[in-house]
VEXDOTOR-762299 format. One record per residue (C-alpha): residue in one letter; y, z, x. Coordinates in steps of 0.001 Angstrom, whole numbers, plus 524288, in hexadecimal, padded with zeros to 5 digits. Example, Ala and Ser with C-alpha at 12.3 -4.5 7.8 and 13.67 -1.06 7.14 Angstrom:
a7EE6C81E788300Cs7FBDC81BE483566
//
This chain:
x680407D82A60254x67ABC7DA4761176x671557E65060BE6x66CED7DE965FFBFx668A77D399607FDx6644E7DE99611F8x65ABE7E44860670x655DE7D81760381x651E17D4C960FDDx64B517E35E610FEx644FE7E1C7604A2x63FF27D435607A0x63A5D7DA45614C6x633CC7E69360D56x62C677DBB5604FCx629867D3B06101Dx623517E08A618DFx61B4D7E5AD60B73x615CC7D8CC608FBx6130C7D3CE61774x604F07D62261879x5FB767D0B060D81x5F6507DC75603CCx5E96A7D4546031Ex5DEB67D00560DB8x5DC087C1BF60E14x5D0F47BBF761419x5D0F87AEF561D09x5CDEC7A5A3612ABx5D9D87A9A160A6Cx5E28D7A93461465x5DEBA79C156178Cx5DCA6798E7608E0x5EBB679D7B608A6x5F159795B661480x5ED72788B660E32x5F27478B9A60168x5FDB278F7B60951x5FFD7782296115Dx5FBEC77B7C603FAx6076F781295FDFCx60E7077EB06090Bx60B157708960825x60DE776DED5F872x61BCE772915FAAAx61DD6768FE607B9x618B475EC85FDB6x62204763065F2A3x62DC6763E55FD21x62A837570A60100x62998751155F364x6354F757185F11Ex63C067509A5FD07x63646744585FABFx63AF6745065EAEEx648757466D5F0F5x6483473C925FB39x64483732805F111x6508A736BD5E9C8
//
């Protein structure tokens, strides 16, 4: 069981290294262009969260 979970975490860490630096070249406007559709994202699921809460709270 301790070297299954062992190769998993291995594996998971081989993925991680191949994949750590972008294959394509951005330039400043997409990266910015990409941060606010990231905090936009960001913000529809605080709203759903709290709609949720909210939903539940009311009973």
């Amino acid at each position: 069981m301790k070297r299954a979970i062992s190769d998993l975490f291995a594996t998971i860490q081989a993925i991680n290294k191949k994949y750590a630096t972008p294959a394509l070249k951005t330039n400043k406007p997409t990266k910015i262009a990409l941060l606010f559709l990231r905090i936009y994202l960001l913000l529809l699921v605080g709203l759903l969260f709290f709609k949720l809460f909210m939903t539940i709270k009311q009973g």
